[in-house]
N, C-alpha and C positions, 0 to 999 in steps of 0.2 A: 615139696614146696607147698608152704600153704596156701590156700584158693578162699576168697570169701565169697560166699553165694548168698545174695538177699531174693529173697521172694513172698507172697503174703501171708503164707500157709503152710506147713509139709499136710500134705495130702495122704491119707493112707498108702495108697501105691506109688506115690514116689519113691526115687530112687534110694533117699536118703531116712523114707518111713521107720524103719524095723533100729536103723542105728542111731538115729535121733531118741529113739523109744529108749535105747539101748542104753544111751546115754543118760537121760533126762532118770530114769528109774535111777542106775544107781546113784546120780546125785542128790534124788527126793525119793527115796526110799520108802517113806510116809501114802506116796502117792502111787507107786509100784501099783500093780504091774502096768497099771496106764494113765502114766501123770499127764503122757500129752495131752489126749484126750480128756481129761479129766478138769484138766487149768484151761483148754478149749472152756471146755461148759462153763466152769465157775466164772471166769473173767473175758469171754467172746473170742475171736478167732484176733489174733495178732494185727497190727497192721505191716509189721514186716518182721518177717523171722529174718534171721542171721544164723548162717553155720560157719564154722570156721572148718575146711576139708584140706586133709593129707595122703595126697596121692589115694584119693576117692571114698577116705573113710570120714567120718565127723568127727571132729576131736572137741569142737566149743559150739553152742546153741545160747543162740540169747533172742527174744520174744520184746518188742516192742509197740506200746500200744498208746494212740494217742484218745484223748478224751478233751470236751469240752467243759470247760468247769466255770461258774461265777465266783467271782470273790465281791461280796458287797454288790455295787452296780455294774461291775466292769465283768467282763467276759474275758475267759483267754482258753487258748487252748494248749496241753498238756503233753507231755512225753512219759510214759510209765518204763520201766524196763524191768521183764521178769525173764523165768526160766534162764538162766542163766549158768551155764555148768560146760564144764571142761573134761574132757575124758583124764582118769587116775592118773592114767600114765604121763599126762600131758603138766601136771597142773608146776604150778611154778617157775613157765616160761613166761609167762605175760601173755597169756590170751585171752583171760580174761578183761585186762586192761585193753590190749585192742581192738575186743568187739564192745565195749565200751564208749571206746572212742568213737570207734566207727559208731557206733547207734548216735551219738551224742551228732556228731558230724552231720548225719542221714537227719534227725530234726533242725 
């Protein structure tokens, strides 16, 4: 059954560190061996990660980052969504679509 877990960060020694990594590499292959870390630094730490977990493994990661931006004189503030990736095996159910949602939902 799947579990979605929101939190602000994976943490190196979290539980879900090494398979988020696991994850996140082979679908940014570009950014191997360490996209998480890597999209950490270039774009700051998430304000709320999303995993999608199957009987304790991570099968979907999505990264949500809010910003405040002007347009003209008016202020607003923003919902970005990256990292976003599905384990292989997984892809084609719609879970991309429902950590989607759910991020859309959570702002």
């Amino acid at each position: 059954m799947l579990e979605l877990i929101k939190t602000s960060r994976i943490e190196d020694r979290s539980e879900f560190a090494a398979q988020v990594d696991a994850l996140l590499n082979a679908a940014f292959p570009d950014g191997a061996p360490n996209e998480r870390s890597a999209y950490y630094s270039r774009h700051g730490v998430p304000t709320t990660s999303m995993l999608l977990s199957d009987g304790g493994r991570a099968v979907g990661h999505l990264a949500i980052y809010e910003r405040d931006i002007k347009i003209g004189e008016e202020a607003l503030r923003v919902g970005l969504l990256g990292e976003i990736a599905i384990a292989a095996d997984r892809r084609g159910a719609g879970l991309a679509r429902r950590l989607v949602r759910e991020a859309h939902e959570d702002l």
